[in-house]
C-alpha positions as CSV (number, residue, x, y, z in Angstrom):
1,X,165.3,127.9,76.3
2,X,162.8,125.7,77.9
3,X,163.3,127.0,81.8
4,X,162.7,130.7,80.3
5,X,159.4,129.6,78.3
6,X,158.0,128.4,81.4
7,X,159.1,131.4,83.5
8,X,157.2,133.5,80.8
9,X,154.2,131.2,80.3
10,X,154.3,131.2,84.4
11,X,154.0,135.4,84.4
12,X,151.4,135.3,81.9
13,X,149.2,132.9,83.7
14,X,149.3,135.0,86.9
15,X,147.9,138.0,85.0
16,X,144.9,136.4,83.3
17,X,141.5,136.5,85.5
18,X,140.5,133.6,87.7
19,X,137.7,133.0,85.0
20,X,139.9,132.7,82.3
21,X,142.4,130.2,84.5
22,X,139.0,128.1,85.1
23,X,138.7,128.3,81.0
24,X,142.1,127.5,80.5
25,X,142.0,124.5,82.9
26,X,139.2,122.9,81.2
27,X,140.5,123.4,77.6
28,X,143.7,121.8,78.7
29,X,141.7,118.8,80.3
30,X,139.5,118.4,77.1
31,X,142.2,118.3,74.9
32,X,143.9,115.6,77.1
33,X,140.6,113.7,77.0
34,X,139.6,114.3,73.5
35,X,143.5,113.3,71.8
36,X,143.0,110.0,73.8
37,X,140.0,109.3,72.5
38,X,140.4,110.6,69.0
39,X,144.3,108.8,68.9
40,X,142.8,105.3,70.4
41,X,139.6,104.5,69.5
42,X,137.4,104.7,66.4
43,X,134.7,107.4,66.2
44,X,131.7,105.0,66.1
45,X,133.1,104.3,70.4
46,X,133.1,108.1,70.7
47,X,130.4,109.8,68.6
48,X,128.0,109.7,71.3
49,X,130.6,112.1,73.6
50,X,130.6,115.0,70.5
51,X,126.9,115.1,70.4
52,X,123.6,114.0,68.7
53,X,124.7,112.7,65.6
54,X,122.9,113.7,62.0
55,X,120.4,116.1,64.2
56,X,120.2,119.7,62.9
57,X,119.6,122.6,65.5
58,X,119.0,126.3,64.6
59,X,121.7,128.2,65.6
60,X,120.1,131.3,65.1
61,X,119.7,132.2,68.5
62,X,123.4,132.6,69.4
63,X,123.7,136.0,67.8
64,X,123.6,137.3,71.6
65,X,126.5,135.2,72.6
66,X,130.0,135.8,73.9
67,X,132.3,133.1,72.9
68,X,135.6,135.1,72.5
69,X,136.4,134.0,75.9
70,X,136.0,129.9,74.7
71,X,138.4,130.9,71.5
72,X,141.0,132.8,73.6
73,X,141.2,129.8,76.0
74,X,141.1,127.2,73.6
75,X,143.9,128.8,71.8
76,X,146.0,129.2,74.7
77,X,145.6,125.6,75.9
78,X,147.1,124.7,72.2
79,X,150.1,126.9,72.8
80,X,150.6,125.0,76.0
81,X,150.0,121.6,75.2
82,X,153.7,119.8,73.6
83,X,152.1,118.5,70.1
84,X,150.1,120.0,67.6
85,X,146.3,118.8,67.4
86,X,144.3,118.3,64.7
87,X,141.0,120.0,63.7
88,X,138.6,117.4,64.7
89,X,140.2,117.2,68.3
90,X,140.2,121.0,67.9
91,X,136.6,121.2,66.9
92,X,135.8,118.7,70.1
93,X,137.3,120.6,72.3
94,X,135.1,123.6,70.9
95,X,132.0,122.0,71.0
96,X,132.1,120.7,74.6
97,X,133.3,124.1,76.2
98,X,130.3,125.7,74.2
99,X,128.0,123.2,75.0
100,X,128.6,123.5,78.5
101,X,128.0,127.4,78.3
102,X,124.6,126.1,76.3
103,X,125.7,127.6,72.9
104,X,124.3,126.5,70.0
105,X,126.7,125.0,67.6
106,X,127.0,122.6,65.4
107,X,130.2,120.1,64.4
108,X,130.3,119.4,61.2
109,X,133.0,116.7,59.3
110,X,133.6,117.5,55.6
111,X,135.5,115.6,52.8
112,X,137.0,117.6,49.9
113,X,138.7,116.3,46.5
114,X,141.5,118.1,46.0
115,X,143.5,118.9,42.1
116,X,145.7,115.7,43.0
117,X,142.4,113.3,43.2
118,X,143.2,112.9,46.9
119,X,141.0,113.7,49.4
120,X,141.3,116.3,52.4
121,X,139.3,116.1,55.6
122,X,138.2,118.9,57.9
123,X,135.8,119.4,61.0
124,X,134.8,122.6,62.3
125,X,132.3,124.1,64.5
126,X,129.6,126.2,63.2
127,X,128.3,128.6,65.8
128,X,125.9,131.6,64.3
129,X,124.8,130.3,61.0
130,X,127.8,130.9,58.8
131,X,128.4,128.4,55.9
132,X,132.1,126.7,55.9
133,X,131.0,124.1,53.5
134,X,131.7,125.9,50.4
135,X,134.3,123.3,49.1
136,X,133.6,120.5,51.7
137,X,130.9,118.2,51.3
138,X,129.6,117.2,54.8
139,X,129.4,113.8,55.5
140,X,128.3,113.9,59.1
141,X,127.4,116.5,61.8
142,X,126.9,116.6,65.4
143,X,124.5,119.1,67.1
């Protein structure tokens, strides 16, 4: 089962462009990086790596922008990698490919109260303006 997922993985890898290997390599590189820092240390040793903290940036600039190509990568490096990741490492991830393409975008941690009087973190990456905070309220961002 495993020898014939690797065989197929294998085949599909050949067929992809060499850009989107290059994309692919990075993603799986970033995640590497950003599990070990998200896993081992506290944010206040990494915060500086995600970005400017509590610094807005317009973002309405991006609406030229192709970043399919970051998405597709990104969610082919998660199909690859042998655990699942979280959003925050997810959103990291985001943020540094796009960042390195200069991308506006913004990363944004949210805390939400759910009907059980627990509460429910997320992170996520805003690129071209469009609200995600409807039922989060943000509690830090990174631009």
């Amino acid at each position: 089962m495993l020898l014939k997922k690797v065989i197929v993985n294998t085949i599909k890898f050949t067929r992809i462009s060499i850009n989107e290997k290059l994309m692919l390599i990075e993603a799986l590189f970033l995640f590497l990086k950003t599990i070990f820092f998200v896993k081992i240390l506290p944010l206040k040793y990494y915060h500086n790596y995600i970005g400017n903290y509590m610094k807005e940036m317009s973002l309405d600039e991006n609406s030229n922008y192709n970043y399919d190509d970051v998405i597709s990568a990104i969610r082919r490096a998660k199909l690859i990698i042998p655990f699942r990741t979280k959003c925050l490492v997810n959103s990291i991830v985001l943020k540094k490919m796009l960042d390195k393409r200069s991308i506006k975008n913004m990363l944004y941690l949210g805390v939400y109260k759910n009907n059980y009087s627990s509460l429910n973190a997320h992170a996520w990456v805003n690129i071209n303006n469009k609200s995600n905070s409807d039922k989060y309220k943000i509690i830090a961002y990174f631009s």
